[in-house]
C-alpha angles and dihedrals in degrees: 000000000000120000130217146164115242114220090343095300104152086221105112115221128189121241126183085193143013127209119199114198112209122205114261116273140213112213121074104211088060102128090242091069093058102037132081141271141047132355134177133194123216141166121285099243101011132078098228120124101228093179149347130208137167138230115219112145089003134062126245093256087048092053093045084049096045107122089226083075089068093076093043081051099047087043090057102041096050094034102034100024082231106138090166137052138182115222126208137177146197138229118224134242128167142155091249141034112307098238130180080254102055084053095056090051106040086049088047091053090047088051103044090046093038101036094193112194097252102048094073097144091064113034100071101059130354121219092184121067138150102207108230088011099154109198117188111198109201136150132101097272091059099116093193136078094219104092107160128065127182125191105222119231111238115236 
């Protein structure tokens, strides 16, 4: 586990994976937009998280470009009035190997506890999970003040 200390308290937590948001970019051959992980979409000016995904196999740009977010797009501007998005995106630390697995499930955890409007297929009911998985989301681009999220082991 990886320890740190949350918004300079001295108290020590324990983390499997972190997860550091970057502000969004604007060039597109910053290394960010081509590499692998987790991204998120919010509003512009508002600090709602309207949507994670995941990269894995495709980059973060492919995955902004993939025909299957028209739909997500023409859902939030007719439903939410929202034409425009940010996307950020986080860099990922953990204890162990970053496998295509740990992804999954580490997406799976944010959505579930999150529930963002444009993840429904996930929110309701979660078929990945990693029992005792704690993700830390930092960085300056994280719009929330949850930071923390813990997979609960089953009894």
């Amino acid at each position: 586990m990886l320890n740190y200390a949350a918004n300079g308290d001295t108290v020590s937590h324990m983390a499997d994976v972190f997860l550091r948001w970057s502000l969004p970019f604007a060039d597109e051959d910053d290394a960010r937009w081509h590499s692998y992980g987790l991204y998120a979409y919010q509003r512009p000016r508002n600090a709602e998280i309207l949507y994670i995904g995941k990269a894995a196999g495709r980059t973060i740009l492919q995955r902004l470009r993939d025909p299957d977010k028209e739909a997500l797009f023409d859902d939030l501007k007719r439903e939410r009035g929202i034409s425009a998005i940010r996307v950020i995106v986080a860099e990922v630390e953990a204890t162990r190997r970053v496998t295509r697995e740990l992804i999954l499930d580490v997406e799976s955890l944010l959505i579930h506890q999150i529930k963002p409007w444009g993840n429904v297929q996930s929110v309701a009911r979660r078929d990945i999970s990693r029992p005792g998985l704690t993700v830390v989301c930092k960085g300056l681009a994280w719009p929330l003040h949850e930071r923390t999220f813990h997979d609960l082991k089953l009894d």
